[in-house]
C-alpha positions in Angstrom: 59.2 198.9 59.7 60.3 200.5 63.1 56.7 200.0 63.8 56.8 196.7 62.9 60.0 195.8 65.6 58.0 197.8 68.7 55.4 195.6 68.1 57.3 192.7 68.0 59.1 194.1 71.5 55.6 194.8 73.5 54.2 190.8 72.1 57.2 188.7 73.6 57.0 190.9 76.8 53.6 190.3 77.1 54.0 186.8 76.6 56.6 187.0 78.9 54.9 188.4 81.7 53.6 186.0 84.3 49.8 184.3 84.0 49.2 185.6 86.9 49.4 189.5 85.9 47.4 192.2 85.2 45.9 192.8 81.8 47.4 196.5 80.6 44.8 198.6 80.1 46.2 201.3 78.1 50.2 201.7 76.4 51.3 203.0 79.7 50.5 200.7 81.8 52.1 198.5 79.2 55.7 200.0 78.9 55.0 199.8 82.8 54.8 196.3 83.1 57.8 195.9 80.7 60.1 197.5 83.1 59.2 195.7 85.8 59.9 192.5 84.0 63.0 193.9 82.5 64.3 194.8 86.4 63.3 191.5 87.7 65.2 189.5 85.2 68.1 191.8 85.5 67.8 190.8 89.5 67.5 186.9 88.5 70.6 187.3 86.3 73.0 189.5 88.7 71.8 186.7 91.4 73.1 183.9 88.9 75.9 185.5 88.4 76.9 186.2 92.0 76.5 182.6 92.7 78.9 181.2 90.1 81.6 183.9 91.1 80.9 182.4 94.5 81.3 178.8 93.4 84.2 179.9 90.7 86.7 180.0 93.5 86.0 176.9 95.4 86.1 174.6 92.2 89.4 176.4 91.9 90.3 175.2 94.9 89.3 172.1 94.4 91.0 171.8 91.1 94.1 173.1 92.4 94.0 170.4 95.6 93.0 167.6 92.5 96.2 168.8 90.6 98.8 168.2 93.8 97.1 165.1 94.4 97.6 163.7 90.6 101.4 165.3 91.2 102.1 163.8 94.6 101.1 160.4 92.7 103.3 160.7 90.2 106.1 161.1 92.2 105.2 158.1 94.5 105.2 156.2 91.0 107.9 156.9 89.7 109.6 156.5 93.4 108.0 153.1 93.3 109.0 152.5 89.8 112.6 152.9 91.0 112.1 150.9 94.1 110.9 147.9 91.7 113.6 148.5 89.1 116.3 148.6 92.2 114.7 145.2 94.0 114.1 143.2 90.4 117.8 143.6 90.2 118.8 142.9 93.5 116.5 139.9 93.3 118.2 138.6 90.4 121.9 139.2 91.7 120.6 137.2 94.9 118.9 134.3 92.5 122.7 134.1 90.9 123.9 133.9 94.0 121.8 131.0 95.6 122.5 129.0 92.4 126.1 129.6 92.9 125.9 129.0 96.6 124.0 125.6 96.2 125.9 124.1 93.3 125.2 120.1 93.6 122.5 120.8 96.9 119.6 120.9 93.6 121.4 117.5 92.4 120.6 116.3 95.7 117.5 117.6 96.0 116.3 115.3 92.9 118.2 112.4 94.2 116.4 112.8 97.3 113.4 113.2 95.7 113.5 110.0 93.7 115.4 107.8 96.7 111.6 109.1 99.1 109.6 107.8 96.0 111.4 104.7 95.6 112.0 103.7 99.2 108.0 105.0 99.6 106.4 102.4 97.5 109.0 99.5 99.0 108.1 100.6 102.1 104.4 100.9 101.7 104.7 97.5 100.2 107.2 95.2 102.9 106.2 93.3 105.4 107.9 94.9 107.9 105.4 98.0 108.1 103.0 95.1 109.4 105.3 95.6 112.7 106.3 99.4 112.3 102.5 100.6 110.9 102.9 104.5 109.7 106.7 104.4 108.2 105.7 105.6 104.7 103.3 107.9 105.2 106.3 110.6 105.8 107.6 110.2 102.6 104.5 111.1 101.2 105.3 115.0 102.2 109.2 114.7 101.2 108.8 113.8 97.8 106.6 116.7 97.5 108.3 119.3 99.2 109.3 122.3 97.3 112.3 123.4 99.2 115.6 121.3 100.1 115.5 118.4 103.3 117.4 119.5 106.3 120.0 117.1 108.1 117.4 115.1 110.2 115.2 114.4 107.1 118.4 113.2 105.2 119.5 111.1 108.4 115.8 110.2 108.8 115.8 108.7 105.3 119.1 107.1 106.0 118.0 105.4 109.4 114.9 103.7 107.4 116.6 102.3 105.0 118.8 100.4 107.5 116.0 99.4 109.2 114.5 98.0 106.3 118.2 96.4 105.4 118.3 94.9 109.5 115.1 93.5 109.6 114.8 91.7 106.2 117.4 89.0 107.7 115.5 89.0 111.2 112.6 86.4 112.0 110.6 88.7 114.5 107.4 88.2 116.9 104.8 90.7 117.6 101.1 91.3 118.0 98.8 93.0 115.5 95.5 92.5 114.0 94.9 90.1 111.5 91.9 89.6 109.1 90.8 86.3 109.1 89.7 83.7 105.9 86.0 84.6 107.6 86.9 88.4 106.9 86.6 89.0 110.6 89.6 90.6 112.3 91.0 89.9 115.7 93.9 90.3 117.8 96.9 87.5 117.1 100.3 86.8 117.5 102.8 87.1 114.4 105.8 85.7 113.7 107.4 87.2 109.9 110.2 85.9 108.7 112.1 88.8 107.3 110.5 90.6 104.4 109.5 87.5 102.9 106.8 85.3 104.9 104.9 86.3 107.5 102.6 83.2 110.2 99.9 83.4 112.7 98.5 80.3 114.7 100.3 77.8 111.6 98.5 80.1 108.9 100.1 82.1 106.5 99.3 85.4 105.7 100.1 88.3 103.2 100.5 91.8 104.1 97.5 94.2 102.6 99.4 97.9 102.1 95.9 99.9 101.1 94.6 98.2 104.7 97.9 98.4 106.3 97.4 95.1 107.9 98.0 91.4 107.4 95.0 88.9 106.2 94.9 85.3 105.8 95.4 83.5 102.8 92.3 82.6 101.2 93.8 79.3 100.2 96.5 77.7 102.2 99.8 76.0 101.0 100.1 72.1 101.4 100.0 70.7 104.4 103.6 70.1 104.8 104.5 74.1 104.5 101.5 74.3 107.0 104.0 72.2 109.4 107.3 74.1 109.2 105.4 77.4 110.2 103.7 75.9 113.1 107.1 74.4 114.1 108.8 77.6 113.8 106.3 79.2 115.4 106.8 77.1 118.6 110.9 77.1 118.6 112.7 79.3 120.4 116.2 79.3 119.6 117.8 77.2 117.7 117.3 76.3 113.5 114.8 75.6 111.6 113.5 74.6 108.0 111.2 77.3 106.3 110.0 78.5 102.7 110.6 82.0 101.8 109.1 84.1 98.7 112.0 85.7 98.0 108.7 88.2 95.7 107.7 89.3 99.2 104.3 87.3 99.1 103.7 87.4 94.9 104.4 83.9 94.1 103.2 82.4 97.2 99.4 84.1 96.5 99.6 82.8 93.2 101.1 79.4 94.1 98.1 79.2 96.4 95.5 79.7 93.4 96.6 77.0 91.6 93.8 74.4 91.6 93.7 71.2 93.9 93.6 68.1 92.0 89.2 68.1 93.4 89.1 71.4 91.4 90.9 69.7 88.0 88.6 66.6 87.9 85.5 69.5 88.6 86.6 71.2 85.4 86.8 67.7 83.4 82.9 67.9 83.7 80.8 64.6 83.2 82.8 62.7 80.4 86.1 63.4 83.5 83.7 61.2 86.3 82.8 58.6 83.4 86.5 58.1 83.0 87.3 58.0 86.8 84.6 55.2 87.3 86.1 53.2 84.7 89.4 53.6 85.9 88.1 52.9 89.7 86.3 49.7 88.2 89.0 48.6 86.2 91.3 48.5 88.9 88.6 46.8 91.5 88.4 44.1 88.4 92.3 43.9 88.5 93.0 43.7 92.2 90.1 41.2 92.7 91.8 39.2 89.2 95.5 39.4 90.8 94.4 38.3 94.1 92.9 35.3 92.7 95.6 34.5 90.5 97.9 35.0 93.0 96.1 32.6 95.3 95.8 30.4 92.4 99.5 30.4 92.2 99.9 29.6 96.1 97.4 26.8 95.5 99.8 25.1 92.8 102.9 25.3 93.9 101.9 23.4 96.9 100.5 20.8 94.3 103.8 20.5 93.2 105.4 20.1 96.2 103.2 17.3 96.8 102.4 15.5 93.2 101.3 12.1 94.9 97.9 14.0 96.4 96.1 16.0 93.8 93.4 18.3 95.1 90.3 19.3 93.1 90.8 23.0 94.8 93.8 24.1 91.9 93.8 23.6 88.4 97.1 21.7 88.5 95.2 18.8 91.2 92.0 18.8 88.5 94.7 18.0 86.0 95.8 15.0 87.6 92.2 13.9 89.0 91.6 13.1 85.1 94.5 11.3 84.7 93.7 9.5 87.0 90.5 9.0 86.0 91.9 7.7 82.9 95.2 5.9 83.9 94.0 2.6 82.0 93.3 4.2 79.1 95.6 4.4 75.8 98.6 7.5 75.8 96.5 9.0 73.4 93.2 9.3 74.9 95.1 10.7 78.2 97.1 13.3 76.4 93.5 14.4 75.0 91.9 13.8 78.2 94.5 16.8 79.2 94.3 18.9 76.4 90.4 19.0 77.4 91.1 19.6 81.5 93.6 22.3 80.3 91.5 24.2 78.4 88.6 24.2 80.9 90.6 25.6 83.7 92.1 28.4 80.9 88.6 30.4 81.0 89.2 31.1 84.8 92.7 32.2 84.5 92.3 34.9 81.9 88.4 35.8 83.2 88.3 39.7 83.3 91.4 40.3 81.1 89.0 41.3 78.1 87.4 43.7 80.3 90.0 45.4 81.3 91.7 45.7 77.8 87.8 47.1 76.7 88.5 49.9 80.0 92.1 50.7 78.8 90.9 51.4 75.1 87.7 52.7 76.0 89.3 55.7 78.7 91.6 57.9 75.9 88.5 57.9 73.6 86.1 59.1 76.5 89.1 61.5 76.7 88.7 62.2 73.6 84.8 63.1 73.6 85.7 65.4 76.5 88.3 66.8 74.3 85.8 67.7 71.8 83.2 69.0 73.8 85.2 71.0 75.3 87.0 72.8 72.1 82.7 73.2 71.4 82.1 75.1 74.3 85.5 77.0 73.8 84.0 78.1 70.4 80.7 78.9 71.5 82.3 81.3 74.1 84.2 82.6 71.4 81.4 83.7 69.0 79.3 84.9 71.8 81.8 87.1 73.7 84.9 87.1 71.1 88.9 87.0 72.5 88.9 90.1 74.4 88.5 87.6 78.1 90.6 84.6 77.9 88.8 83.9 81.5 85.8 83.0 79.4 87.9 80.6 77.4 89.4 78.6 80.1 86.5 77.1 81.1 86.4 74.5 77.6 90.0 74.4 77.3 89.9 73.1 80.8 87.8 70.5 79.8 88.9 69.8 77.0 92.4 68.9 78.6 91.4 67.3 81.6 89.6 64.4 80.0 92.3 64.0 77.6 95.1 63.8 80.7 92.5 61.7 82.7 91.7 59.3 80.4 95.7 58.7 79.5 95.8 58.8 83.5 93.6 55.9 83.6 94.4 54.1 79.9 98.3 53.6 80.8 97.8 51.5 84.3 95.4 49.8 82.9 97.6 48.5 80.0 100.2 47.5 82.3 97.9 45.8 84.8 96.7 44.2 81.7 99.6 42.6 80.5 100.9 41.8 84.5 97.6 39.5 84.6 98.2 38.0 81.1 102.1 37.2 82.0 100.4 35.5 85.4 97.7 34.0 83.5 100.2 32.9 80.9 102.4 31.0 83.9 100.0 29.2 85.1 99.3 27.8 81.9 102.6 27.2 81.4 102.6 25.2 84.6 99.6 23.2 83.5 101.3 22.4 79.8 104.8 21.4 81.5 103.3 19.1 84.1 101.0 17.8 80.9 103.8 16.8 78.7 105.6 15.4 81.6 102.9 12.9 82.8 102.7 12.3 78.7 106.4 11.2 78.7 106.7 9.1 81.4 103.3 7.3 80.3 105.6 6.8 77.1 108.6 5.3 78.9 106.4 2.7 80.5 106.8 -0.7 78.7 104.1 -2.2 76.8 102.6 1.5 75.9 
């Protein structure tokens, strides 16, 4: 067995040894090479061991320098720990004692807050920054400042809204640019009339805030409001008559939209002309039909005034050209003689009264039609784009009302003009039938009749 173990012993020295060594030759120079190895390994070893003993006190070192540092910074923590601890506290004593210190100053900080807001979209909006361009641009930064206004930005605030106050009762004159109806903007004089009209060269204008300047109304006001600016305009002292838009330019852009009466009748359509050229024809046929009835008229009252000379250029003088004609006939056939001149001249006196009566009746049903059509369009508009626009509704319910108002407009004149030529008509006739039955009655009082 102790055989065994040498053997065992001498193998893993050989293996062991290095490749590059000598082959023993014999068990001496076996146990030979064994020591050697044994010494140099015992040489490797003591030099390992040597250098960790070495290295052994500088990771001391360095553990020991590691530890003061980890020591040193726990002290600075806790230290700062304090410090935070000490100035969290202090920091809420001072908090207590701003709040208690300002007392109503953060009241007035929101009221100041909401007066910038307010007065910045009335300023932004007034007429007045047309003249003084840049005033609410300031509140802009106020009403979103984070700490409390000073004195000047209180007195600042104050000193606005006086000016705002002074000049809405002030008519004032200055220069500025102004955007034209063409779109192109030039150079002009202004006058504004507080904070409620504003003029330039008898034009009015209306102040643009996203622009910051003032434009000409696309559509002007009548010509009579066109007047009292261009006569204010060129006064200099003194008083004057003027509108105001007391809604700082609202009403009078929207006044302004309204359509003209060209722009009504355009919206009537075709059936709205058809009823306009009746009306204009039926009132050519009624001023040519009074002025020859009232010629007419003329004609016979002179034949009255002179009964002995009858004239065959009036109906009364054609009347008494047949009886004369037929003095030497019987009572009779003279009172039929001017039954039959009476009704020949009633033809000319009621010519064209037909007509007119066919116009009046025919207008409100024309009106009508246009009525219809127009609901018909409204309703086609409807199913192709439903409710959601009433824009694309008012297009058919203009027409539809249009032709209905027109042909009212032009049926009610028509009536009355109607019945004014009948009641002249009528006279005449009347006229014809007195001086009729009077020639009759003294052809009955002669003796021998």
């Amino acid at each position: 067995m102790k055989t065994l173990r040498l053997l065992l012993a001498v193998l893993s020295v050989f293996t062991a040894l290095p490749a590059g060594a000598d082959h023993p030759t014999d068990l001496d120079h076996l146990l030979r090479q064994v020591r050697e190895a044994s010494s140099r390994e015992a040489a490797v070893r003591k030099e390992r061991e040597q250098r960790f003993l070495a290295g052994q006190a500088d990771r001391e070192k360095l553990l020991g320098e590691m530890r003061e540092a980890v020591s040193r910074e726990r002290a600075r923590g806790e230290s700062l720990k304090q410090r935070f601890e000490s100035s969290e506290a202090e920091l809420q004593a001072l908090e207590a004692d701003l709040a208690l210190r300002t007392g109503n100053l953060g009241e007035l900080f929101g009221t100041v807050r909401q007066a910038a807001n307010d007065l910045h979209g009335t300023l932004r909006d007034s007429l007045v920054s047309a003249q003084f361009p840049g005033r609410a641009e300031w509140f802009d930064t106020l009403s979103s400042a984070r700490q409390l206004p000073s004195i000047t930005e209180l007195e600042r605030i104050w000193l606005l809204i006086q000016q705002e106050i002074g000049e809405s009762g002030r008519v004032a004159r200055f220069h500025t640019e102004v955007t034209g109806a063409d779109g192109i903007t030039h150079h002009a004089p202004v006058i504004r009339v507080g904070v409620f009209n504003a003029m330039s060269d008898g034009r009015y204008l209306q102040y643009i805030p996203d622009a910051g300047r003032l434009a000409e109304l696309s559509r002007q006001p009548a010509r009579r409001d066109r007047k009292l600016a261009t006569a204010l305009e060129g006064a200099s002292e003194g008083y004057l008559p003027m509108i105001i838009d007391p809604s700082r330019g609202a009403l009078l852009d929207l006044l302004v939209q309204a359509p003209t009466i060209e722009e009504r009748i355009h919206q009537a359509g075709l059936i709205g002309y058809l009823i306009i050229l009746l009306g204009m024809a039926g009132l050519m046929l009624v001023a040519w039909r009074l002025l020859h009835l009232g010629s007419v008229t003329r004609r016979i009252r002179k034949q009255l005034r002179e009964p002995d000379a009858p004239s065959p250029h009036n109906p009364l003088g054609r009347v008494l050209l047949a009886v004369e004609d037929a003095k030497h006939n019987s009572t009779e056939t003279i009172e039929l003689q001017l039954d039959g001149a009476i009704l020949r001249e009633l033809p000319p006196l009621s010519r064209g009264q037909g007509l007119v009566k066919l116009l009046a009746a025919t207008a409100p049903l024309l009106g009508l039609l246009g009525t219809v059509t127009g609901m018909i369009v409204t309703f086609q508009s409807i199913s192709l784009f439903g409710t959601g626009d009433p824009k694309l509704m008012a297009s058919g319910i203009s027409q539809a009302l249009m032709t209905t108002v027109l042909g009212l407009v032009v049926a009610v004149p028509l009536l009355f003009f109607h019945n004014l030529m009948a009641a002249r008509s009528r006279a005449l006739v009347q006229i014809l039938d007195e001086q009729s039955a009077g020639i009759i009655a003294s052809r009955r009082e002669v003796p021998g009749d």
